[in-house]
C-alpha positions in Angstrom: -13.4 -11.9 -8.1 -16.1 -11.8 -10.6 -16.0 -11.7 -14.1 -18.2 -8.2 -13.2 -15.9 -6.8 -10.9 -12.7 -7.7 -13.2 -14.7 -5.9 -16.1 -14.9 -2.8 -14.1 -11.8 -2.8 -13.2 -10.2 -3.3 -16.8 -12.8 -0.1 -18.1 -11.5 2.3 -15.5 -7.7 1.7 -16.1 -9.0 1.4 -20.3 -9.2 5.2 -19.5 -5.8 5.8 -19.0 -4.9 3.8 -22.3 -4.3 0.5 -20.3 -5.1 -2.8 -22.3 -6.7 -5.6 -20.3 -3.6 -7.5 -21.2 -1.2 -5.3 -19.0 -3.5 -6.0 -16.4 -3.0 -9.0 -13.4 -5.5 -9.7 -11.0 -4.8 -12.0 -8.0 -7.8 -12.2 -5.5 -8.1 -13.8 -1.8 -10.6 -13.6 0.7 -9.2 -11.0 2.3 -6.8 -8.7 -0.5 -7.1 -8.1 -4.3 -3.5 -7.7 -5.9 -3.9 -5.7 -8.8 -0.8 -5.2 -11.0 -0.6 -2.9 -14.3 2.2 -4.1 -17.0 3.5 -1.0 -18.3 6.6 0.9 -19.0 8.2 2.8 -16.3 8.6 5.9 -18.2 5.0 5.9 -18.7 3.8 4.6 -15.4 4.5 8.3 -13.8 1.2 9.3 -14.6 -0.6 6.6 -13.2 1.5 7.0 -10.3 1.5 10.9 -9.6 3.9 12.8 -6.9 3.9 10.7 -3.9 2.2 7.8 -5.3 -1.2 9.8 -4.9 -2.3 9.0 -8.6 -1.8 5.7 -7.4 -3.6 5.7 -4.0 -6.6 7.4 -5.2 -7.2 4.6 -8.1 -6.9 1.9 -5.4 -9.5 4.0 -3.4 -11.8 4.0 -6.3 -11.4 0.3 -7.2 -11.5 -0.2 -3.4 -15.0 1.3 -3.9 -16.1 -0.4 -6.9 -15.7 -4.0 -6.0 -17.0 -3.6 -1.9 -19.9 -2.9 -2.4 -22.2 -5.5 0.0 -21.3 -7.0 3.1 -17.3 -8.0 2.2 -14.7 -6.3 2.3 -11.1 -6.9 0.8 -8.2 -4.8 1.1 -6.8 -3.7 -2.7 -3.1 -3.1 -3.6 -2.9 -1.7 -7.1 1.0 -1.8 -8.4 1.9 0.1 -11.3 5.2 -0.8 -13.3 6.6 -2.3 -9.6 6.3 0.8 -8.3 4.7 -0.7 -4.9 7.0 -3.8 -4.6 9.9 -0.9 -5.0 8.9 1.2 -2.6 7.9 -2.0 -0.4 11.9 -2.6 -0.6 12.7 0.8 0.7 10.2 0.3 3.5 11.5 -2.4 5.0 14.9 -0.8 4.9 13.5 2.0 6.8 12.1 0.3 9.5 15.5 -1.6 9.6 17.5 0.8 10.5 14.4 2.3 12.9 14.3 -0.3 14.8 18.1 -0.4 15.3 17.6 3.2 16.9 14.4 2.1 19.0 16.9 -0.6 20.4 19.6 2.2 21.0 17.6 4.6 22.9 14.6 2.6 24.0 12.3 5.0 23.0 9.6 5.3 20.2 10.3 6.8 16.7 8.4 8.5 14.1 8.7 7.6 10.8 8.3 10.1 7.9 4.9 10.9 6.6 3.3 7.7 4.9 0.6 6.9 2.8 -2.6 4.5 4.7 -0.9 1.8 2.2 2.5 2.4 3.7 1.4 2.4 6.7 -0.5 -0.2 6.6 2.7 -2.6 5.2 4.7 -1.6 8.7 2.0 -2.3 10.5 1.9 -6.0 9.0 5.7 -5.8 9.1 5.7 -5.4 12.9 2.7 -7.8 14.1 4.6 -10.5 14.6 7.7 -8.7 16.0 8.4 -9.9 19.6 10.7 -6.9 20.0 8.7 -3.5 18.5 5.6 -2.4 17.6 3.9 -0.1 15.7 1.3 2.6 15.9 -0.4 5.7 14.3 -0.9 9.1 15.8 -2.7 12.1 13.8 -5.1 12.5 11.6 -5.0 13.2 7.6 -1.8 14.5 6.3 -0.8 15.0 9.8 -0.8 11.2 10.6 2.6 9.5 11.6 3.4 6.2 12.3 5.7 5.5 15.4 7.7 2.0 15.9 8.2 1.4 19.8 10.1 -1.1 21.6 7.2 -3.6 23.2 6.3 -3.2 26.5 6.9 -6.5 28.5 
């Protein structure tokens, strides 16, 4: 990350009354972990109904700092609101894949966000059992979890 990109970042979440100390900024090669300090009771805002709030500021700092010829995935997480959900995630796929063993057959989890989905997908790569997949477009999109063909 550059000083530049981290100063963007810290002025667009400055407009939501976010200090640059309540902000943590982990950067790879390949994912910037962004993760806002903040009070749960307040983080609601930031977060919005379905964690849209949230997914649309990761899509605009997704834009801001790709800009060129790399490309890193971002994960903003507001109050542990992603590591949270991330927990209830992997229970869900749990107990899907105990009824993709039961009847052999693939099953469609409820609607996700592309972040969501995106965590099963990495989930389920190296599953030698199931795999996952996405069908739809937009809202409409679903992700499935099948049994892997042999």
């Amino acid at each position: 990350m550059t000083s530049e990109e981290t100063q963007k970042i810290e002025e667009l979440l400055a407009i939501f009354d976010i200090a640059p100390d309540q902000i943590t900024i982990e950067a790879t090669d390949e994912l910037v972990t962004i993760t806002v300090n903040i009070d749960e009771q307040v983080a609601g805002r930031l977060i919005g109904r379905f964690a849209q709030t949230l997914d649309s500021l990761q899509l605009i700092i997704s834009l801001m700092i790709n800009k060129g010829e790399t490309h890193r995935h971002v994960l903003l997480d507001v109050a542990g609101y992603r590591a949270r959900r991330l927990t209830t995630l992997e229970t869900m796929v749990a107990n899907t894949k105990n009824q993709v063993q039961e009847t052999l057959e693939p099953y469609a989890l409820p609607p996700l966000s592309s972040t969501e989905r995106r965590q099963v997908h990495l989930m389920l790569q190296d599953d030698a059992q199931f795999t996952s997949y996405s069908e739809g477009y937009g809202q409409d999109r679903r992700l499935f979890i099948a049994p892997k063909s042999e």
